[in-house]
N, C-alpha and C positions, 0 to 999 in steps of 0.2 A: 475579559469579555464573557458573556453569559451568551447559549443560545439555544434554540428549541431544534431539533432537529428531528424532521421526517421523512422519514423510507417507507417507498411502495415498489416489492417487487412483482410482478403476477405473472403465471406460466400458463400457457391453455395447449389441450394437444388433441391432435385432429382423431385418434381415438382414446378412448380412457384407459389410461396406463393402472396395471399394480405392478405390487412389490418395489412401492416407489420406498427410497429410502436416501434421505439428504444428510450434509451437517453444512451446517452456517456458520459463519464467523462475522455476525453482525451486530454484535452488542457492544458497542464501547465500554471501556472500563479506565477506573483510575489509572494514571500512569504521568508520566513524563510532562510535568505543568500544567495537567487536566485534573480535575472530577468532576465525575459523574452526578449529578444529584438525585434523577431518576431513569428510567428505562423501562421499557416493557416491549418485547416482540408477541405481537400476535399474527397466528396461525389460520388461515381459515382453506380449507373445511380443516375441523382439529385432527389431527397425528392422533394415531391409536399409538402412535412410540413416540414419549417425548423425552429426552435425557439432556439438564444441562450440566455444562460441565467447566474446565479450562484445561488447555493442551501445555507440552512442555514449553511453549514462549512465554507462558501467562494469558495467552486470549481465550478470550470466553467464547464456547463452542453451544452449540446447540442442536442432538441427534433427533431426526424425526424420522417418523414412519409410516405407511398407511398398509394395512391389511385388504381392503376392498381395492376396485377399480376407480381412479376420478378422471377426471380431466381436465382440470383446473388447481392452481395453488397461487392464494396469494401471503406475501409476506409482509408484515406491516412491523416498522420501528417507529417507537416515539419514546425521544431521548431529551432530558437537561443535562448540558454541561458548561463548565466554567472553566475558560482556557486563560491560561496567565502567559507573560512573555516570555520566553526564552532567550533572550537575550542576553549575549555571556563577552567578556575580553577575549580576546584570542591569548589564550596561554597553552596549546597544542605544539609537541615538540619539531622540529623541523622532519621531513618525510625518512629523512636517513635513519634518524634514533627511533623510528618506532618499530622496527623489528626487537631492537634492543629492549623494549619496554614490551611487548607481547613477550617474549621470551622468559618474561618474570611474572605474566599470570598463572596464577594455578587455577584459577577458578575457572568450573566445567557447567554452572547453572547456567537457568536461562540466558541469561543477558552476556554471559562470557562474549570478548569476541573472537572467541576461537573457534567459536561455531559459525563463523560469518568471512572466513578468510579466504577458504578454499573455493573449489567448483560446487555448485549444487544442484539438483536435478534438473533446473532448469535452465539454467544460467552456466555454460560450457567457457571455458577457455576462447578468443576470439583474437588472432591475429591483429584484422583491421582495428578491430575496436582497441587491443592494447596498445598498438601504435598510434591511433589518433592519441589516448590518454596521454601516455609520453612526451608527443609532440605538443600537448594543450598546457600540460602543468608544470614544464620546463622550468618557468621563470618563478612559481612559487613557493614561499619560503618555508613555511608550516606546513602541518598535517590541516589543518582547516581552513588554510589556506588551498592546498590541492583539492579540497572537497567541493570549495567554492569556485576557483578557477572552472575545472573539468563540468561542475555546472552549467556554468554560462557557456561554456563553450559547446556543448551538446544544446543547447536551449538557441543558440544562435545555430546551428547545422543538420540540427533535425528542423522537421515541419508537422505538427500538430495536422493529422490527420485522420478522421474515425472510421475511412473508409478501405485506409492501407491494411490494416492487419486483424488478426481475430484473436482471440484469447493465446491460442496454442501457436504463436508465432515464435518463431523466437529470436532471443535479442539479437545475432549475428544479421537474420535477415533484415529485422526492421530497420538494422545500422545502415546495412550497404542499402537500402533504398533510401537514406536518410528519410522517411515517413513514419509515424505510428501514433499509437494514442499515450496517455498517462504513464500504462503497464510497459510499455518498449522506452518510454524515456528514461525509466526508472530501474527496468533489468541492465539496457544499456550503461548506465553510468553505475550500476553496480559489477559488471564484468570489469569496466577499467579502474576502478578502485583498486578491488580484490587485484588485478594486476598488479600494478602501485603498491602493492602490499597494506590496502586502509582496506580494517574490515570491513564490510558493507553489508547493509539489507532491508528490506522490501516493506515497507508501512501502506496498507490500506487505511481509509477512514474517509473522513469530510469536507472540503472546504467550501468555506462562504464567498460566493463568486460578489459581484458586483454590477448592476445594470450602466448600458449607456450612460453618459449621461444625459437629464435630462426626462430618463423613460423611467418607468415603475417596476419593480422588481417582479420578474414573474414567478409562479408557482408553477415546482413539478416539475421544472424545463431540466436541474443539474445533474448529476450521477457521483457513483461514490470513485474518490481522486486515489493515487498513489505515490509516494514518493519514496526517498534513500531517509538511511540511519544511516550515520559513518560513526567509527571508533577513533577519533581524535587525541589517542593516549590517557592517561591513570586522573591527568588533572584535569583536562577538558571535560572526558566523559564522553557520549555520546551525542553526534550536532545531525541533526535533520536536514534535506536539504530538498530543495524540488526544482527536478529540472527543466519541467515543464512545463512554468513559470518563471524559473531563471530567479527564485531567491527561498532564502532561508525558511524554511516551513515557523509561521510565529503565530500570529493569535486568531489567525484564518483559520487555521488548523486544527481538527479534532482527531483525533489517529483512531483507529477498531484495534487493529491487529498487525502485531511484529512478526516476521519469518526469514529467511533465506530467501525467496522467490516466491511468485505469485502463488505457488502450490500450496506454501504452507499458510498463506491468510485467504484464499477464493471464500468470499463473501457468502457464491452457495457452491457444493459440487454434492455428486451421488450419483445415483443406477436407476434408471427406472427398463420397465418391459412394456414396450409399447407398439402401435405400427401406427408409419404417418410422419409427421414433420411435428415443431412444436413451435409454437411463437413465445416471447418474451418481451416485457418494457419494463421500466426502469424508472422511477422520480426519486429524486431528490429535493427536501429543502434544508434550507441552514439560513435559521431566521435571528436575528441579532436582538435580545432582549437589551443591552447595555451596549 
């Protein structure tokens, strides 16, 4: 699938802030059954600092900065990319042997998943949450089979809600209230993973929703999605999974950025000096050239 994809983020703030200083994580890049064909983020008013770069996951970063006072920032993406299927057999070893098979990674690069097993700064250890996992993936026989199970079973017990939780929530609360948005469906079933001992971790990026049927696809209404990476052992690889949709992330999907938890891909974060409150919106499109 080919598709055009754009982002508008804009920030206004009830005084003019300096020593604003951001970094982005919103440039999609080749990776995992995507390219990219083109991209461009535009800045308005332009950064007197602009540095781009890529972090140790491989996502591509982007520092700005403003010297003067503003009070507005908008951010604009306009992205081609070409997503292929991901569609694979299940030859993931049953959930027992994969300690056994972590055990014989050496490798400490990006993609290792030894950097995806433990606690991470956002994503704590969670009683309830690893006992519901246990109780979900019982009867599952694979490693990608538990990835899948624990899916659906979070996708049928939580409830899709934008009004339950905020960025800085975190996945134990949004568990016990079974409510949240994309980012709690997503930290959630990466805490019970990482229980289960399957590495886990946190993909922002895009997907291409679907109208009524019947009604005409609107513009600007979507925002950018999030979903799980699991470590499925040496031959599977790594399988995507979304559980806030309740299936395998496949040609809907464009991914930005890999991490441990929200912290390491937030689309924007920084520091500004300002007084007053600030507003924010958000569009998305993901328009289907093929």
């Amino acid at each position: 699938m080919l598709y055009d994809i754009r982002l508008t983020i804009d920030y206004s703030y009830q005084s003019a802030s300096d020593h604003v200083r951001n970094s982005l994580r919103l440039l999609p890049s080749d990776g995992p059954n995507q390219r990219i064909l083109s991209r461009l983020l535009t800045i308005t008013p332009a950064p007197d600092e602009r540095r781009d770069g890529v972090d140790f996951f491989g996502n591509a970063t982007t520092a700005i900065a403003w010297h003067d006072p503003i009070d507005t920032i908008s951010l604009h993406l306009r992205a081609r990319a070409e997503r292929q299927s991901a569609e694979a057999p299940d030859v993931s070893p049953p959930r027992a042997a994969l300690a056994e098979e972590l055990a014989q990674v050496q490798d400490i690069g990006p993609a290792s998943p030894l950097h995806f097993l433990g606690p991470s700064p956002r994503i704590a250890p969670d009683a309830a949450i690893s006992g519901f996992a246990v109780a979900a993936v019982a009867q599952a026989q694979t490693t990608r089979a538990t990835v899948e199970v624990l899916g659906q079973a979070l996708f049928k017990a939580m409830v899709y809600d934008a009004e339950a939780t905020d960025v800085n929530t975190p996945p134990a609360e949004a568990f016990a209230e079974r409510h949240g948005v994309c980012q709690d469906f997503a930290q959630v079933m990466i805490a019970g993973l990482r229980h289960l001992g399957v590495p886990a971790g946190y993909v922002s990026g895009f997907l291409r929703t679907y109208p009524p049927e019947g009604q005409p696809r609107l513009e600007g209404v979507d925002a950018m999605h999030a979903w799980v990476t699991a470590w499925c052992g040496a031959a599977q690889g790594w399988c995507e999974y979304d559980p806030t949709n309740g299936q395998f992330a496949g040609t809907d999907y464009i991914s930005v950025a890999y991490g441990r938890d929200y912290g390491d891909v937030a689309p924007v974060k920084g520091a500004i000096r300002t007084a007053g409150g600030q507003d924010s919106t958000q569009s998305v499109d993901v328009i289907p050239l093929t």
